[in-house]
C-alpha positions in Angstrom: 42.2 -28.8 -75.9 40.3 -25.3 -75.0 36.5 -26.0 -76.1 35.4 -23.2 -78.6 32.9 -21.6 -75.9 35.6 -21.1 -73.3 36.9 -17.7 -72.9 40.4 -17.2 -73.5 43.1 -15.7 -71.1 44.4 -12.5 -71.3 48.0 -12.0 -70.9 49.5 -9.0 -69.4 50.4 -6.1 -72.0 54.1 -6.5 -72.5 55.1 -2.8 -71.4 52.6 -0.4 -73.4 55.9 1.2 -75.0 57.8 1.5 -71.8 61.4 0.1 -71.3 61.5 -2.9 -68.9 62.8 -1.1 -66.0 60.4 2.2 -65.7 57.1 -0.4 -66.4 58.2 -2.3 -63.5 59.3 0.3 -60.8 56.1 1.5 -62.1 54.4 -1.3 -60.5 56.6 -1.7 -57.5 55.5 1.6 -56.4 52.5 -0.1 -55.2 54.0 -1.9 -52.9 53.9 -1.3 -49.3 56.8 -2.6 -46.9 55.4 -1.6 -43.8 52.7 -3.6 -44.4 55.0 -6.8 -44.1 58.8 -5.5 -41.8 56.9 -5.6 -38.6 57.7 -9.3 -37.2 57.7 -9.0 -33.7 53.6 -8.0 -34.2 53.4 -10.6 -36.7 54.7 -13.0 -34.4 52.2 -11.7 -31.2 49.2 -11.9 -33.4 50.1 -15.6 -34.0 51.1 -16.6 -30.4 47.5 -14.7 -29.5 45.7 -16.7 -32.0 47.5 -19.8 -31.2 46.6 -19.6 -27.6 42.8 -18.4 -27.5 41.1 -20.7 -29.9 37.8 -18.9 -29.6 39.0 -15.8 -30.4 38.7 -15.1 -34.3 39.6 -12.1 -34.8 43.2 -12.4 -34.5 43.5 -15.3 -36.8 41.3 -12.9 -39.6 44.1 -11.1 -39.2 46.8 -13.5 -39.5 44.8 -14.9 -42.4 44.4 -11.5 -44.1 48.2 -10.7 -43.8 49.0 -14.3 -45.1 46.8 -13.2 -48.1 48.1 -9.9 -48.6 51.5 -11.4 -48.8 50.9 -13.9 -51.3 48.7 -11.6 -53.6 52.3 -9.2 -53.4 54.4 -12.8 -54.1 52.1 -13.6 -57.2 52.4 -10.1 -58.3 56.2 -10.1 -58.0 56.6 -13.5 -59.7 54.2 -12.7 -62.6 56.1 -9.2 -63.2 59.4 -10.9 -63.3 57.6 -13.7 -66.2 56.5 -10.5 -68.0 59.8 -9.1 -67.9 61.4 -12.5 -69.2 59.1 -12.4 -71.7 59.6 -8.7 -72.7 63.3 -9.3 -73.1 63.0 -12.9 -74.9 61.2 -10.4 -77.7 63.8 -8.3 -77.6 66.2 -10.2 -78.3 64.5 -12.9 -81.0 64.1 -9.0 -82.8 67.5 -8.3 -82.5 68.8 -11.4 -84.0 66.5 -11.2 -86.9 67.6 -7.6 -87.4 71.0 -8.6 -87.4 70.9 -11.4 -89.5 68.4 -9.5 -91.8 71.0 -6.6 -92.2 73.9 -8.6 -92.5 72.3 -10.7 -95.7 71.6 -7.3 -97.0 75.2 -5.8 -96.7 76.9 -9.0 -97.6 74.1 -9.0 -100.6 74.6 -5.1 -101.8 78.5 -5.8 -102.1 77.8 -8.9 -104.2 75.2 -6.7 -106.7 78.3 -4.1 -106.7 80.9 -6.0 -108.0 78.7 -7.9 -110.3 77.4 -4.5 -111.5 81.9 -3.5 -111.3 82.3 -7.3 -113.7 79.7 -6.0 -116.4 81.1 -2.8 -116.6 84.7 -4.2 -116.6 85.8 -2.3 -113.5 88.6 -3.9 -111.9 87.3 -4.4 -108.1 89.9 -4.7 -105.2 89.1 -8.3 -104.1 89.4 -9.2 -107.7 93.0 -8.6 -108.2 94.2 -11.2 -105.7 96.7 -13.5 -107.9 95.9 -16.7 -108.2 98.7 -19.2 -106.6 100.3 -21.7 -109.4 101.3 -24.6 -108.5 104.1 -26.2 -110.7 103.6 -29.3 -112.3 
């Protein structure tokens, strides 16, 4: 249980009025392939760090390209839970609309013919003849 002093997270802002797809290539655009296709460098740097233990500037770099590539993962994964998140609200607001609206129709047609019965208008779905059964 949070204590009453600790500050509260902040969750992302869920679009700022932007459909799903334009917010996030919005924030793909920041992202730089280059920065991560190169293997075969990738793979020198490491077998140069691997070998010369002294030297530290290669494994700075391996280190700095390892965090550059999880900072891009995190921001990846937590763009894909805001996007879950975005359309989960979506869609709980379109069921309520829908179920809202349909009470309301199916509601309006009952007020009708009960307003058709008081006036003694004969209503369509009130002619159906009633089926007899002998006795």
């Amino acid at each position: 249980m949070p204590s009453i002093n600790s500050p509260t997270r902040s969750k992302p802002k869920l679009g700022d009025g932007n459909s799903s797809l334009h917010h996030t290539t919005k924030r793909l655009l920041n992202f730089y392939k280059v920065d991560f296709i190169d293997i075969e460098s990738f793979n020198k740097s490491v077998d140069i760090a691997l070998s010369d233990p002294g030297d530290m500037s290669y494994k700075n770099n391996i280190n700095s390209s390892y965090g550059k590539l999880y900072t891009q993962y995190k921001k990846f994964t937590n763009e894909e839970h805001l996007i879950n998140r975005m359309e989960r609200k979506s869609q709980i607001r379109n069921t309520l609309f829908r179920g809202i609206t349909t009470l309301a129709i199916g509601f309006s047609i009952m007020f009708v013919y009960w307003v058709a019965a008081e006036f003694g208008i004969s209503m369509p779905l009130l002619r159906v003849p009633l089926l007899r059964v002998p006795l």
